[in-house]
Each structure stands twice: as structure tokens, then as C-alpha cells.
N, C-alpha and C positions, 0 to 999 in steps of 0.2 A: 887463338893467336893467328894473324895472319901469316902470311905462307906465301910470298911472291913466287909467280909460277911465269918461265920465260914460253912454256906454250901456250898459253894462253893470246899473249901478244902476237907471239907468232902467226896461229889459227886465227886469230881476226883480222890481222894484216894481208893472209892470205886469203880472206873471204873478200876485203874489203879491195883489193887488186880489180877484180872483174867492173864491178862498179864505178871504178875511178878513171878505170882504163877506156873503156865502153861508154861512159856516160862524157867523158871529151873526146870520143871520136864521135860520138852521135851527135856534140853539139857543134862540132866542127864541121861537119857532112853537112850538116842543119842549113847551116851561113852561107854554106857555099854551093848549096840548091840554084840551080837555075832556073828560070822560068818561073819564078814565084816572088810575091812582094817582097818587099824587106820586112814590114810587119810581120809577117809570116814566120820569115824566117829565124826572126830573132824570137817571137814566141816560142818555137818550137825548139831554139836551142837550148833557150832559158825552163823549158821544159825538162830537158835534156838534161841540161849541168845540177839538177836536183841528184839525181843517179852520181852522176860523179863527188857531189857533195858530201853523200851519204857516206862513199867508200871510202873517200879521204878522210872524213871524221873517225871512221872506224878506227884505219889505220894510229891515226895524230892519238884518238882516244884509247887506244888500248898501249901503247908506248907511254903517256904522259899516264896513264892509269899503273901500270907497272913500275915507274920510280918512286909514284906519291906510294906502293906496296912496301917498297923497300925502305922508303924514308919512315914506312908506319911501326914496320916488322922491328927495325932499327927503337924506336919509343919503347913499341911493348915489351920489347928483350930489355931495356933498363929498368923497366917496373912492372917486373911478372906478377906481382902483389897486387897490385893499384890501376884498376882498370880505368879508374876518374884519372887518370894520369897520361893513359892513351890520346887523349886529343890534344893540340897546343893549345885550346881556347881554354878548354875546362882547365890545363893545368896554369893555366896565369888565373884561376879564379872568376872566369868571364866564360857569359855563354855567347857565340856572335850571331847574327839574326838571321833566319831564312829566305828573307825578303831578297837577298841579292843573286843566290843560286836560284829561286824561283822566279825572279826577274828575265834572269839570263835564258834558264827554260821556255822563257814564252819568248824571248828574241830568237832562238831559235826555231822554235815552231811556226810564228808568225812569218820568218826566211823561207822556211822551206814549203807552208803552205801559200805563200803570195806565187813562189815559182813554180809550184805544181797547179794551183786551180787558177789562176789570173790568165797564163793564157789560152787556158780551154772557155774560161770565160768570158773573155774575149774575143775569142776566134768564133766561139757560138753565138756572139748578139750581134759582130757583123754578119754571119750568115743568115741569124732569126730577120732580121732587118732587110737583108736585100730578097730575101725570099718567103718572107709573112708566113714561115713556116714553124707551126707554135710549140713543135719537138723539141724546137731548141731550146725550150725555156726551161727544160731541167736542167741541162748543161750550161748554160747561164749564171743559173743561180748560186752554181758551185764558187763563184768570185766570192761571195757571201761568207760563206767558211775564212777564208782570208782576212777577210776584214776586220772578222769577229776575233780571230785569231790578233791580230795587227789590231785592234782597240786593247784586248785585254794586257796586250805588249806596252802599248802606249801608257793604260793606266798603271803597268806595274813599275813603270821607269818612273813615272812621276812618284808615284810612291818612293821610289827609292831614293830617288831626288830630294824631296819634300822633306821626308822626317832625317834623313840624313844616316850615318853609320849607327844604328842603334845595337845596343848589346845590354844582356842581364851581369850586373856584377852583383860575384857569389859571396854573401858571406861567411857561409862554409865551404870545407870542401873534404868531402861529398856530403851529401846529405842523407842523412840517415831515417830509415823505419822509427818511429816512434820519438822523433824529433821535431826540431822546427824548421821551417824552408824558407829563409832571409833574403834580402837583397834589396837589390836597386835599377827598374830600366833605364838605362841612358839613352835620351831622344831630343832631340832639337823638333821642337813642338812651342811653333809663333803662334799661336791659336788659342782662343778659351777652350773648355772642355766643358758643358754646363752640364751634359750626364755623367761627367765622369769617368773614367774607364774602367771595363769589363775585363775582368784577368779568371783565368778557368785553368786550375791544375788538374792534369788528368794522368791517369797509366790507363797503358794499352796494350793490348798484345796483337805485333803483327806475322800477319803468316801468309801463305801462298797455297793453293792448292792444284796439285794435276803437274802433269809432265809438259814442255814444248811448248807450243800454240797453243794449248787450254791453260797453263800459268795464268790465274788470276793471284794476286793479291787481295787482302782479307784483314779487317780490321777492329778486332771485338776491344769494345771497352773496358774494362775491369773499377775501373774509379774514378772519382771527377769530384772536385767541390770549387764553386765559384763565389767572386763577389765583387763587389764594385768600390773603386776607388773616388772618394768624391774630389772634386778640380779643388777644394780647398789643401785636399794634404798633400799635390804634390808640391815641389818644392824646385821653383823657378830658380835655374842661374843662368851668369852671363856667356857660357857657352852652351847648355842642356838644359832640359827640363827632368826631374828622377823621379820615376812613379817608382812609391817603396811597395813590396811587396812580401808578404807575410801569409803562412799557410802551416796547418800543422799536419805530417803525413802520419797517418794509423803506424802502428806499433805492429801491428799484421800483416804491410804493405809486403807489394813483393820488390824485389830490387830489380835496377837495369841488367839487363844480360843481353849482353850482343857476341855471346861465343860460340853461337848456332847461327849462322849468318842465313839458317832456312827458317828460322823460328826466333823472334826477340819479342821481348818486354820494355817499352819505351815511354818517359816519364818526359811529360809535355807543359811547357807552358803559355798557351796562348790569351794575345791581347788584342784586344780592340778597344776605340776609341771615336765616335762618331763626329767628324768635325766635317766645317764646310768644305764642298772640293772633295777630293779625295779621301777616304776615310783610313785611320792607320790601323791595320790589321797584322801581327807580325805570331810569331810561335818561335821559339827554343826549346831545346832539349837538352834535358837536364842531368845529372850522375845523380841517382839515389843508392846505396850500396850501405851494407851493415859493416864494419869495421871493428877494430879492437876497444877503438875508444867511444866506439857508441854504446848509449845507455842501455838497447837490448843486446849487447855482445855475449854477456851473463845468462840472459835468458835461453830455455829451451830455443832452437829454431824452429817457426811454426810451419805444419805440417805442411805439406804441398797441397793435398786434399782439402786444405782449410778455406783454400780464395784463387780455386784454379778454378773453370767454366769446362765443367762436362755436359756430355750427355744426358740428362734423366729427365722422366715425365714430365711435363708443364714446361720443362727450360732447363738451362741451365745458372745458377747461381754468377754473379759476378761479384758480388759485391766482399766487403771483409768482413769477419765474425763480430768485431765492432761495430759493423754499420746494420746487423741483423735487426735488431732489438732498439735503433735510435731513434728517438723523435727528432724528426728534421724541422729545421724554423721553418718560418715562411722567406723565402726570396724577397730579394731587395725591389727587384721586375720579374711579372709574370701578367701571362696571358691569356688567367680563369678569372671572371672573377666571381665572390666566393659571396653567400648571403645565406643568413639565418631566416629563415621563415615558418610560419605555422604548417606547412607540408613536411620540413624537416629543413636539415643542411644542403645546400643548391650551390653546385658549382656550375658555371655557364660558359663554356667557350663557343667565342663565333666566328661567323663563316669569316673564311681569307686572314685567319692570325696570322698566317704563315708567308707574306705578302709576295717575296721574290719565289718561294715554291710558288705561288699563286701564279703566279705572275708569268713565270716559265710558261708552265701547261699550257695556258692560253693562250700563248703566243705559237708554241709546240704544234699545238692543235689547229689554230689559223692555217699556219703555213701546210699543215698537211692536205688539212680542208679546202686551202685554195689550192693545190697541188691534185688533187684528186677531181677539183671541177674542172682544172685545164685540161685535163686529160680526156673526160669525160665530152669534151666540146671538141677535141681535136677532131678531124675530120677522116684521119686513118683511125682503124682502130685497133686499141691497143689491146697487149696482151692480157688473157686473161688472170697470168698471174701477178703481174705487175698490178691490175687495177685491186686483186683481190689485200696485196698488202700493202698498199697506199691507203684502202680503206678499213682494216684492220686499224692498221696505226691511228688514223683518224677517231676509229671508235673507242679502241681505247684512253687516245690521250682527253677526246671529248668526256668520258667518265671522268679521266684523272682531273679534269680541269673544275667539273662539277663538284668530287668531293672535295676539293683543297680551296675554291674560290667561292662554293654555297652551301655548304653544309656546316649547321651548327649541332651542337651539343650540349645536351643538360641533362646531368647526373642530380638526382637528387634521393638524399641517405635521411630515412626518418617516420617513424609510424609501422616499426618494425619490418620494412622494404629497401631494398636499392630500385630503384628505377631509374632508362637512360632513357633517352630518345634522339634519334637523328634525322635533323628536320633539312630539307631542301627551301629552301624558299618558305619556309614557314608550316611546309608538309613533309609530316613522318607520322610513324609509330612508335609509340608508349611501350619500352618492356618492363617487365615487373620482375624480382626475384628477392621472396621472404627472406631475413635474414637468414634464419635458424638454417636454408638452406646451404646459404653460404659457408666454403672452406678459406677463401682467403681470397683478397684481393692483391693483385701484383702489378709492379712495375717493370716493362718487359723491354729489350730493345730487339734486334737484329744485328747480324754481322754486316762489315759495309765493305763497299769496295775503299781498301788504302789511300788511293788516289782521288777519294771523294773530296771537294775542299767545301762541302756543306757538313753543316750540323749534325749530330748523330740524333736520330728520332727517337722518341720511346714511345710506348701505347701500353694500356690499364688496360687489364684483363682481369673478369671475375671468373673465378674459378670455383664449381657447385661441389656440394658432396659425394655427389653421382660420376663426378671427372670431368664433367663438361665446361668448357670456357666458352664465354663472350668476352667480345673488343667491346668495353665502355666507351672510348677516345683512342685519338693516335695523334701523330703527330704534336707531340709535347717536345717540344725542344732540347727542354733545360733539364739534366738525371736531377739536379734539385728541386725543383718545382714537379717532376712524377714524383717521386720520393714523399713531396712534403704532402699532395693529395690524398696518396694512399695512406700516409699517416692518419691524414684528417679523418679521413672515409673510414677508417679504421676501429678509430677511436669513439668515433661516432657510433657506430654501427655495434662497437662493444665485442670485435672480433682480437685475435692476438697481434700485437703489434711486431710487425715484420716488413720492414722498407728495402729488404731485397732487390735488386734490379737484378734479371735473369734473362740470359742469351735464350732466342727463340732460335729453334735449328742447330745449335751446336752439337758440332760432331770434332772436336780435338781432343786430345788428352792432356793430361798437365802443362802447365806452362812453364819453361826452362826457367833454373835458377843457376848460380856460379856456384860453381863443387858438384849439382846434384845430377844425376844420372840422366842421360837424355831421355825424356819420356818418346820421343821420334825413333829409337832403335830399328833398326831392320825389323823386328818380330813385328812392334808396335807398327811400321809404316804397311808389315802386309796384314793387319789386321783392319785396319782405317782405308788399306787399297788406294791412298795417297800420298803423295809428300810434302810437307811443310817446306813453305819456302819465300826466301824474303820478297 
């Protein structure tokens, strides 16, 4: 339940004081510098008024944060029952879109970094210019960040622009474990769709670890199934276009719980839609929750230990008891493909599937690489430790660029063997590993950072009798398409059928549910030696 707290406001208004104070006296002293250009001056203000920006946000933002407490605290105390009832969107039966607080995020950043880096950036390339001196090209380059900043702002407005106010209308409310998940996008969409759109339900569980300045956020999956909507079933009118939307949730699932505001479980529904221009990309979050009148109300409640992500050997489980033992289809799109042959069953991925990953790296890698020959040429010379991780970074991102943009892969299951091999340019080595050896083949992910807004990866791991694991593949996108592999490979190979997805590294304990005991307890958080936190 929320809990408005007036010190809170307080304490950040009084942090956010010095900053607001300081940052327009600095821009003011700035302007009214003597003896220096006006350029100058107003770079260095507008340098300046970033400081004061920040304080004044604070302030505005921790007041306007403390009413929207009270206005929420005021909802929950009407329906202490009915947690789908806490938001206004969810309770008009409407989820509204993220597109426009994600909008506003990057107008802000793209604000604050044009006036932090623009004019060191410019203060650096008239002085690189009047004095051909090439130091300046690191400080330079910092305008670059802004821009990148200031593009991804520009595309997210057009976006917003473009498809218009979209929202999910629910046709239930809430949606329940072991029911069905209904609805309707509402999008103003003048465009054909010739692939159709991509819709991915997923639960997650998000959490944070470490105290202060080491606070990361953390992002482990728990469940996903996707599928594509063909451009024939939506359903054009003369205000919107409704992609319908249909999905069934496991009987096992876990429900939202946002009453650990250090620890949640969060039930997603992201779309895309590949059109010319700008592509429509949007996500909602959704109320899943067990209720009176849902069909497993009756049922035992399943165990917490059933489809939480612990700790143990190999991984840790994500997936539901349901999903243990299924045979998953094959995907509508994927990015193996797949041939019977006299060697046996051959799956074939190749190099650069993964295009804007690709893509990245080597551009990542350029820039370092040219970054490390300018230095290398300057005519001072530079420190030893600066050259040493300018060329790190370099070496590394040059690896990362080779496996993501030229390395393929082929798994082939058959003649009682698994063999993989990962070739560079057409050169690798062959491994071999008899079946009989084999304990199981898995599909594995990692925890991500929250704030990731790329794909969650998975990578196939065989796992021997002896304990030992090898990475067959990585970088598989879709948890359906690992899933349906290891099925294949599976079935193939005559081993137990087990389409598990398992957290690599997991170190939480149970994942919060509503009613049930905090698994985060004090005992639990000095046993783990951290804190979960949003």
C-alpha cells in the first residue's frame, strides 16, 4: 500500500536547493564575464543552467510526486481487495501505452545532454581549429552523444505523433492464471502491415541489487509466448485500426505483485509492427491476479517453489511445470534453418542474424579504433593508462564484433552424436559428443539489465553426464524458437523431453506473491548480503 511520506519531499527539495541556487548564479557570473566573447559566454552559462535544471526538477519533481502519493494512497484505501483497481487506466478496463512517458524521457535527456556536451563541443572544435591541436578531438566528439541523444528524441516524438494515442482495451478485468488474455489495440495505423504484427506476452521479475551508487536494476524472465498477427485480421475503421489480441496464461503463472516496491513480478505486453518510416514498437502492462471468480480460485495455490528462479547446479529454472514436459511448435519466424540430411538433423545459423547487434559492435569498435590511432599519432604523448583502456575496449569490442557479425553455426543431431561447430569465415572446429553421454540439452538465458530496451538472449547448452557444459549457440532471440530447438534436438537424439529455460547466475530467492511472506525478510537479505530493489 502506498504510504505518502511529506519527508521525503522535503529532503529532496532541500538537496535539490544548492543546485538551483548555484547553477543561476554560475549562469549569471557566466554572462557577465568580461573580457571574453559572447559565444563563450553563453556556452558556459548554458553549461551552467544544466545544474540549475537538475535542482529545480528535483524540487517540482518530488512535490508533483507527493500529491500523485496521495491521490494513489486515496484509490488503494477504496479497494484494499482489488489491486487491478489501483491504476485509473486499468480500472476503465484500458491499459494506456508507454510510448508517451518514454517519449518525454528522451526529451528530457536529449535537453539536458545538448546543454551539457554542445558546448564543450564546441568550445573544443574552435580551439582544435585555431590551434591544429588533435587533443581536442576527444572533447569534440562529446557533441555526438547529444545528437544521438536529440535523434533517438526526435524518433520517439514521431512515433508518438504517427500512430497516435494508442491503448490495450481489456476484455477482462483482471486477468486470471489459467484463463484467457483478450482484447483489442487501439492504433491509428494509415499503413499496410505485410508482416503483420508481432505481439510477445511475457512475466518478469524485476529487482535491483546492492545499496547507493552500486543500485543496478535486474531483469530475469520467467515466461514469454509470442505470435504474429497477419494484416488480414486486423480490423480497419474510420477512426483506428484494432489489432485483436488473444493468448492463453498457464494455470501455474505467477500473478502481478507490486507490494514490494524492492522486488515485483510484472506481466508485459509488447508489439511491434514493421512499416515504412518509423516502425510502431509500443509495450503495456497488464493486471494478472487470481480472484474469487477465477477458475483456479478452487484450486490448491501452486507452491512458490513451483516457477520461482533459484539458485541450483546448471541454472536456475524459469519456466512453469506446464511448460516442463511441452512440445513447443515451430515459430511463425525464426532464424535457423532447419534440414534432414544423411549426417542426421542440421540446424544452421549464420553469421550477423542478429543485424542491429551486429551492427552496433562495429560501429562500437570503429569509433574506438579510430580513437586509439588518433591518439597513437598525437605528437604529445599520452598517458599510459588512457592508451592501455582505449585499447582494451578496442580489443574487446573487435572480438564482440567478429562473433556477432562472422560467425556461424551448425548443430547437427544424428548417427548417435551431437556435433557443433563454429566457423569464422568458413574456419572452425568440429566438436563431437556421443549421445549416451549426454544428460540434457537446455535452453539458458541471463539476467539483464531493466533498462535494457533490446531483446532478452537465450544460448543452448549441452550439458554431459560428467557435469560439464558446452555453449552449442547464443544469441537466439525468440524463448520460442530456443525452446522449439531443444525440443527438436531432443527428440531427435531420443533424450527426455524438457524445454525448460533456466536463469544462468541466479542468485534470488522466491519471487513475491500477494498474501505470501516476503522471501526478502531481513534474515533472507543477510543471507544473499543484498537488497532487492526496484
Amino acid at each position: 500500500m502506498t504510504k505518502p511520506s511529506k519527508s521525503g519531499p522535503v529532503v529532496l527539495s532541500i538537496f535539490g536547493l544548492p543546485f538551483l541556487g548555484m547553477g543561476l548564479f554560475a549562469a549569471y557570473s557566466f554572462l557577465n564575464t568580461p573580457n571574453q566573447p559572447l559565444a563563450a559566454r553563453i556556452g558556459a552559462a548554458i553549461f551552467a543552467s544544466v545544474f540549475a535544471v537538475i535542482g529545480g526538477g528535483l524540487i517540482f519533481g518530488s512535490l508533483y510526486g507527493y500529491s500523485l502519493q496521495k491521490v494513489q494512497a486515496q484509490r488503494e484505501s477504496a479497494n484494499p481487495a482489488s489491486p487491478w483497481l489501483w491504476r485509473q487506466d486499468w480500472a476503465a478496463n484500458r491499459v494506456e501505452s508507454k510510448n508517451k512517458s518514454t517519449t518525454l524521457g528522451w526529451l528530457v535527456a536529449a535537453v539536458l545532454a545538448n546543454m551539457l556536451f554542445l558546448p564543450i563541443s564546441l568550445g573544443s572544435v574552435s580551439k582544435g581549429l585555431s590551434t591544429q591541436d588533435p587533443t581536442y578531438i576527444v572533447p569534440s566528439a562529446l557533441g555526438l552523444i547529444g545528437l544521438l541523444v536529440l535523434f533517438g528524441a526526435v524518433r520517439a516524438t514521431v512515433r508518438l505523433e504517427r500512430f497516435g494515442k494508442t491503448y490495450f482495451e481489456m476484455a477482462a478485468l483482471p486477468f486470471s492464471p489459467g484463463s484467457r488474455l483478450t482484447g483489442s489495440i487501439h492504433i491509428h495505423l494509415d499503413t499496410d502491415v505485410r508482416r503483420g504484427v508481432d505481439l510477445k506476452l511475457s512475466c518478469a521479475r524485476i529487482v535491483v541489487s546492492d545499496f547507493g551508487k552500486d543500485r543496478e536494476t535486474h531483469k530475469m524472465p520467467l515466461w514469454e509466448e509470442s505470435k504474429n498477427i497477419p494484416a488480414a485480421s486486423l480490423v480497419r475503421g474510420p477512426l483506428d485500426t484494432i489489432i485483436p489480441v488473444e493468448f492463453t496464461i498457464p494455470s501455474d503463472a505467477l500473478q502481478t505483485d507490486h507490494e514490494n516496491p524492492d522486488d515485483q513480478i510484472q506481466w508485459s505486453l509488447n508489439v511491434n509492427a514493421d512499416v515504412p518510416g518509423v516502425s510502431y514498437s509500443d509495450e503495456f502492462e497488464l493486471p494478472v491476479f487470481r480472484t474469487a471468480q477465477s477458475a483456479e480460485a478452487l484450486a490448491p495455490a501452486p507452491s512458490m517453489h513451483a516457477n520461482w528462479s533459484f539458485e541450483m547446479p546448471g541454472g536456475s529454472p524459469t519456466a512453469t511445470p506446464s511448460e516442463a514436459n511441452a512440445e513447443v511448435p515451430e515459430p511463425a519466424q525464426h532464424r535457423v534453418t532447419v534440414t534432414d540430411s544423411p549426417e542426421g538433423l542440421k540446424f544452421y545459423f549464420r553469421a550477423g542474424r542478429n543485424f542491429f547487434r551486429a551492427a552496433l559492435c562495429v560501429v562500437l569498435a570503429a569509433g574506438c579504433g579510430a580513437l586509439l590511432y588518433a591518439m597513437l599519432r598525437m605528437p604529445q604523448r599520452q598517458p599510459i593508462f588512457a592508451l592501455a583502456i582505449v585499447g582494451l575496449l578496442t580489443f574487446f569490442l573487435t572480438l564482440a564484433s567478429i562473433h556477432t557479425a562472422l560467425t556461424s553455426t551448425r548443430i547437427v543431431v544424428g548417427n548417435g552424436a551431437i556435433s557443433w561447430r563454429h566457423s569464422v569465415l568458413g574456419i572452425g572446429r568440429t566438436r563431437q559428443m556421443p549421445i549416451a553421454d549426454v544428460a540434457a540439452v537446455l535452453a539458458v538465458t541471463s539476467i539483464q539489465q531493466a533498462s535494457s530496451s533490446g531483446s532478452t538472449l537465450y544460448f543452448l547448452r549441452l550439458q554431459t553426464n560428467a557435469g560439464k557444459t558446452h555453449t552449442l549457440v547464443d544469441e537466439i532471440q525468440s524463448r520460442q524458437e530456443a525452446q522449439w530447438i531443444v525440443s527438436e534436438v531432443e527428440k531427435r537424439a531420443g533424450l527426455r523431453l524438457n524445454t525448460q529455460v533456466r536463469i544462468q547466475d541466479a542468485f534470488y530467492g522466491p519471487p513475491p506473491q500477494p498474501g505470501a511472506a516476503s522471501p526478502n525478510a531481513p534474515a533472507f537479505a543477510r543471507k544473499m548480503s543484498m537488497r532487492i530493489e526496484r
